[in-house]
N, C-alpha and C positions, 0 to 999 in steps of 0.2 A: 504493500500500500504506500510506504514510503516514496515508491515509485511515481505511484500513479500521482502525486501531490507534486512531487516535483516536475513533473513531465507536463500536468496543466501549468503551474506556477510560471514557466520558462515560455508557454507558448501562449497563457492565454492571461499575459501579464495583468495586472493591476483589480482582477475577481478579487473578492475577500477568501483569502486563506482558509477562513474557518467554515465555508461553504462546501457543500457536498457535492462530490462529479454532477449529478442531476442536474442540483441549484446551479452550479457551474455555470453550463451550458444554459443552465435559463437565463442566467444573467446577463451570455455575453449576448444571445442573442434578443434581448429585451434590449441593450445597449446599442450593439451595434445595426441591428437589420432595420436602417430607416425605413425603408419601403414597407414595413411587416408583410412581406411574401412570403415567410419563414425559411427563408434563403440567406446566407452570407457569401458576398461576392465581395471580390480583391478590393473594388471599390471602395466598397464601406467599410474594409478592414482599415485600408490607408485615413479615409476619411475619420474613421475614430482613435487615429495614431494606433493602429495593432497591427503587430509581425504578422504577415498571410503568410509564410513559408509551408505548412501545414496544408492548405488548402487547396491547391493542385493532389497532394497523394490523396486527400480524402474527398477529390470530385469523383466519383466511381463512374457519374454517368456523363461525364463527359460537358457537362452543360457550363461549367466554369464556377459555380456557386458551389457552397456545401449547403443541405438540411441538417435537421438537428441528427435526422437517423445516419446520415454519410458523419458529422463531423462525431457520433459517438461510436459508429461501428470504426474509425480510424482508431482515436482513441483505445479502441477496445484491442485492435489489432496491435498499436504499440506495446501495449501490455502484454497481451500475450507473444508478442516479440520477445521480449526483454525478459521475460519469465525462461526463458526455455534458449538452450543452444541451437542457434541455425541449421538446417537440414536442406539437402536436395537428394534425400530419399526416392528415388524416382519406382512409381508404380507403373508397370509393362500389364496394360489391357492385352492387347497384342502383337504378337512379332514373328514373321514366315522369314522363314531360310529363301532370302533373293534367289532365284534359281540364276543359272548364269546367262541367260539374257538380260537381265535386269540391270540399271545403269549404275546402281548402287549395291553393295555390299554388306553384311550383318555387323559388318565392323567401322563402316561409314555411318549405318546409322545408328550405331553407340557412341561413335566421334560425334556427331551430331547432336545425339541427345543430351552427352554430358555438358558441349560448349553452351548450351542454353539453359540446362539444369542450373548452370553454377552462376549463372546472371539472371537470377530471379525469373526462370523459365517456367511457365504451368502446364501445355499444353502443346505436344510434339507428335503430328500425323503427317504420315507419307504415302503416295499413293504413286505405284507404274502403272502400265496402258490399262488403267483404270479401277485396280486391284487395289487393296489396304494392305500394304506390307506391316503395318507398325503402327501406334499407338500408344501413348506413354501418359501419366502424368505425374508433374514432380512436384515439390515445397507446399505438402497440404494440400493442392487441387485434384480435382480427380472428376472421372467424368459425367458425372452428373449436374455438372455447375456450367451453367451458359457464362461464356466469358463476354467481358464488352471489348468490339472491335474499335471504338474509337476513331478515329478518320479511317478506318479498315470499312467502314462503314458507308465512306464517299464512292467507292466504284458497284455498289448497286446501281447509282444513278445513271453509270456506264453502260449497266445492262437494261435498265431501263426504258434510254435512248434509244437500244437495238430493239428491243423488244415496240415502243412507239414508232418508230420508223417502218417495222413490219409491219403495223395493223394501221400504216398509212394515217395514224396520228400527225405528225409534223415530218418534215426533211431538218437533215442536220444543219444545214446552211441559210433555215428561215430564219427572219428576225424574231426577236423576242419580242419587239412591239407591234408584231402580228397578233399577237395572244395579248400581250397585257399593254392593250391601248394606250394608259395614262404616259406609257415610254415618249409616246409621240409629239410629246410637249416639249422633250429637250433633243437639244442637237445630236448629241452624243451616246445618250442612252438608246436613239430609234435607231439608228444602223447597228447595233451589237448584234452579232448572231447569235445562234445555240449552240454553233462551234467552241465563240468565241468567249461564249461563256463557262464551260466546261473545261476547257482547256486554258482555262484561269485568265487570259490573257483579255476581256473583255474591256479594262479599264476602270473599270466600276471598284466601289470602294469593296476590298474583302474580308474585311470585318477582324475582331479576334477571335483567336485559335481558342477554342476551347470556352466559348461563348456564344451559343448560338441562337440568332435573332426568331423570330416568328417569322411565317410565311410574310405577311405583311408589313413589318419591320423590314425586311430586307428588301421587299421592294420598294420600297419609298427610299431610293437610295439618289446617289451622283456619282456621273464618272469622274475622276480623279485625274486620267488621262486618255488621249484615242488609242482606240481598243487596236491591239497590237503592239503595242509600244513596249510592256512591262508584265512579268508574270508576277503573281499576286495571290498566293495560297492564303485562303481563310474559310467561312461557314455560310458566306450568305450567297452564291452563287448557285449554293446547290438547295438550300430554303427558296428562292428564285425561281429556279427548275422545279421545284415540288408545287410550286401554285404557279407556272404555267400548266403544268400536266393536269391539275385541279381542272382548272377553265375548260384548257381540251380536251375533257373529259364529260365536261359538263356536256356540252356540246355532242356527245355521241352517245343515242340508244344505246347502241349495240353493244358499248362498252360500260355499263351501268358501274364503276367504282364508285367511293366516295372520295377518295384520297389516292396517291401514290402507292402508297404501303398495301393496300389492296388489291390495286390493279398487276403490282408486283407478285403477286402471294398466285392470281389469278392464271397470271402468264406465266410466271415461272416456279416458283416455288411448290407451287401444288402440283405439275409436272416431276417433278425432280425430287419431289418427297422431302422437300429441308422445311426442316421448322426450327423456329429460332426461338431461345427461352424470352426472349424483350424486344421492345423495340419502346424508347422514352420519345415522347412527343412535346411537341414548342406549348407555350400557353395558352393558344389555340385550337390546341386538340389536334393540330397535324403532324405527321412524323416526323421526326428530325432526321433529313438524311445527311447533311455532314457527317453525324455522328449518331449515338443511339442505339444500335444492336446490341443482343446479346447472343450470344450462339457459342454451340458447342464446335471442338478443331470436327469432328466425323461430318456432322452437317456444313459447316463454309467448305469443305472440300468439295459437296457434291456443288457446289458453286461454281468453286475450280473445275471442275470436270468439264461443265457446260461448257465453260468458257475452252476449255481446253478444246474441246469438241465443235469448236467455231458455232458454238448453240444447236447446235443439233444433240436430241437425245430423245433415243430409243426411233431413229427413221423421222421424228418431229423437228421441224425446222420452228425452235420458237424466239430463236434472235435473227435479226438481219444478218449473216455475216460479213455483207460491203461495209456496216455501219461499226460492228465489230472490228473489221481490219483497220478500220481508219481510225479507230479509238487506239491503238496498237503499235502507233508509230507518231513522233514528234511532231506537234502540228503547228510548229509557230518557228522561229527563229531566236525566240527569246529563250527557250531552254530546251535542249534535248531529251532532257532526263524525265520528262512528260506528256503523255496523249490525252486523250478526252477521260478521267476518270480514273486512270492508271498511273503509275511506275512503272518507267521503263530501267532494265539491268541491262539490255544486251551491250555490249563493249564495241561491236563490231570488227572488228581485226585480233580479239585475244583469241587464239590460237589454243594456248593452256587451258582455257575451259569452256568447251565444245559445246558443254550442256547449257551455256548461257546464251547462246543463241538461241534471238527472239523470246526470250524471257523477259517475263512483268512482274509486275503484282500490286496488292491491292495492301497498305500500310497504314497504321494506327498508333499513335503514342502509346507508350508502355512498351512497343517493338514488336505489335499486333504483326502479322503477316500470313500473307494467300503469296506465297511463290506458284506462278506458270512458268513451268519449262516445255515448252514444246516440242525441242528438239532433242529431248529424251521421253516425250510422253509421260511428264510426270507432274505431280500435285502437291507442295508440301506444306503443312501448316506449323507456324509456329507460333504461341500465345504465351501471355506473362504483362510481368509489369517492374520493366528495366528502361538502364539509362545507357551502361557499355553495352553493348549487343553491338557488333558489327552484321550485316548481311552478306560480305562475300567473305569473312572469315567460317560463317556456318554453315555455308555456301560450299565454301573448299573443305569444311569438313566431314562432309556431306560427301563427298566426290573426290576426296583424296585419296581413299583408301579403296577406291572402285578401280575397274580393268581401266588401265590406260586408254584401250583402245574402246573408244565411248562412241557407239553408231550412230550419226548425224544425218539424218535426212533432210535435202533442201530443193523447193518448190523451183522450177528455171522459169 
């Protein structure tokens, strides 16, 4: 207990001492949450002179505020931190002998598992031409606990697009003030595309990481600069894309959603059998796709799959794959290292690792990640909630201890 007094004392300075964990928390946030939303955000931490350092581990949903239940289940987790010597015990669900086709080896993915174990790794699945080789989980997680993706959460929107583009919803290259009229009022906001919105490069303000506005908050925005000019990762681009798809939704019988998170679950999800333990919503009631999910690594793999599978699954074409491939490769001049909704990895000319060709993925604070490797047919997930994690350190380790000679198949 000793603990627990001094661990609030340092972080949630100037409480009266003689107050109970409960009282605690009542107090600070009877002090500090001007807005009484029963939220505390960095804001209003700064605003009532208090250290926020605490307040990013204990956002779990990503939304950039803590509640009372985030900032006491943190608390709770310090404690039981501090209670007990560290562990990366890692539990093995399941694990096959790669046969020797396979681009990976049982000893690659114990190199694998351990380099993510020991950086606060929870959640390790692998998957070749379409198989479950492996399965782990380490540091107390196990699989029954939907993890949150965190901006791992941003490239549904990717699938989305594919998925609207086939049911002849919109083109990638419409404007956005086709659908959301009021754009039409400013010079700069009516010509932005859906490209150019996706692929960050719009010019429009992108808000903060780990703060994410309402459908309608976001758009009521300005551009900052013309679109092309600057790439500009944030949350409101893709709250933007979620209430256009809104409207163009409105708009079609045929497609009776209410929202994104529906018409996603409709087209794909419920094809492909993923069900996600969460999904957190703005305060509007619509889903947050910056961020927001929760899912287990077994289910975002059959994600990966689809994608792997250029959207076809089981003979069903349920993604565009023109719309796909073009999400898939750099679409701007301002960064390489981005396409519509994705992370790009491929290096192009590295030679030493074959299996990075035309690889992506889909990446979340903590060191969420959905690796595509296409050029080995393979799926890997990796979940936790770290700060060192390298991606082509676990990458290579993953693939270091595999046959040299790695079969690379390529499209002329």
């Amino acid at each position: 207990m000793r603990f627990f007094v001094l661990l609030i004392t340092v972080s949630w300075a100037q409480l009266s001492p003689a107050q109970d964990p409960p009282s605690r928390l009542e107090a600070l946030f009877t002090e500090v949450d001007s807005n009484e939303d029963g939220k505390v955000a960095k804001e209003e931490l700064e605003d009532a002179g208090r250290r926020g350092t605490w307040l990013e581990k204990a956002d779990r949903d990503g939304d950039g505020m803590a509640d009372r239940d985030e900032a006491r289940q943190y608390f709770q987790r310090s404690i039981d931190t501090a209670s007990k010597e560290p562990s990366t015990e890692i539990k093995v669900v399941k694990s096959l002998n790669p046969d020797e086709a396979a681009p990976v080896t049982s000893a690659g993915i114990r190199a694998a598992e351990k380099y993510s174990a020991d950086r606060e790794g929870h959640s390790f699945f692998v998957m070749a031409h379409g198989m479950a080789l492996h399965e782990s989980y380490a540091n107390g997680w196990d699989e029954t606990k939907g993890h949150r993706l965190a901006s791992g959460t941003k490239s549904f929107s990717g699938a989305l697009l594919a998925l609207a583009v086939k049911d002849e919803l919109l083109s990638v290259d419409d404007t956005v003030s086709d659908t959301l009229t009021e754009w039409n009022a400013d010079e700069q906001l009516k010509g932005i595309t859906i490209r150019q919105l996706l692929n960050l490069t719009s010019g429009i303000e992108a808000g903060k990481i780990g703060r994410v506005p309402s459908y309608d908050e976001a758009t009521d925005t300005s551009a900052v600069s013309p679109a092309g000019e600057a790439f500009r990762y944030g949350p409101n681009a893709f709250q933007i894309f979620g209430e256009l798809l809104k409207r163009k939704l409105e708009k079609r019988e045929d497609l009776p959603f209410e929202d994104p998170l529906a018409y996603l679950e409709a087209g794909i999800f419920d094809h492909i059998g993923l069900e996600y333990t969460d999904w957190r919503r703005d305060s509007d009631g619509n889903p947050l796709l910056p961020s927001g999910a929760f899912i287990t690594a077994p289910e975002w793999a059959k994600f990966g799959q689809l994608l792997l599978q250029k959207g076809e699954w089981k003979e069903e074409l349920l993604l565009d794959p023109s719309t796909l491939a073009k999400s898939l490769v750099p679409q701007n001049e301002v960064t390489s290292k981005y396409g519509l909704t994705f992370w790009l990895l491929d290096e192009g000319d590295d030679e030493s690792r074959p299996w990075l060709a035309g690889a992506y993925m889909a990446a979340g604070a903590g060191k969420q990640r959905l690796f595509i490797l296409p050029a080995v047919e393979m799926v890997v997930i990796r979940q936790g909630e770290s700060r060192k994690f390298e991606d082509l350190e676990f990458l290579d380790a993953l693939f270091s201890l595999a046959s040299s000679e790695v079969s690379v198949e390529t499209e002329e």
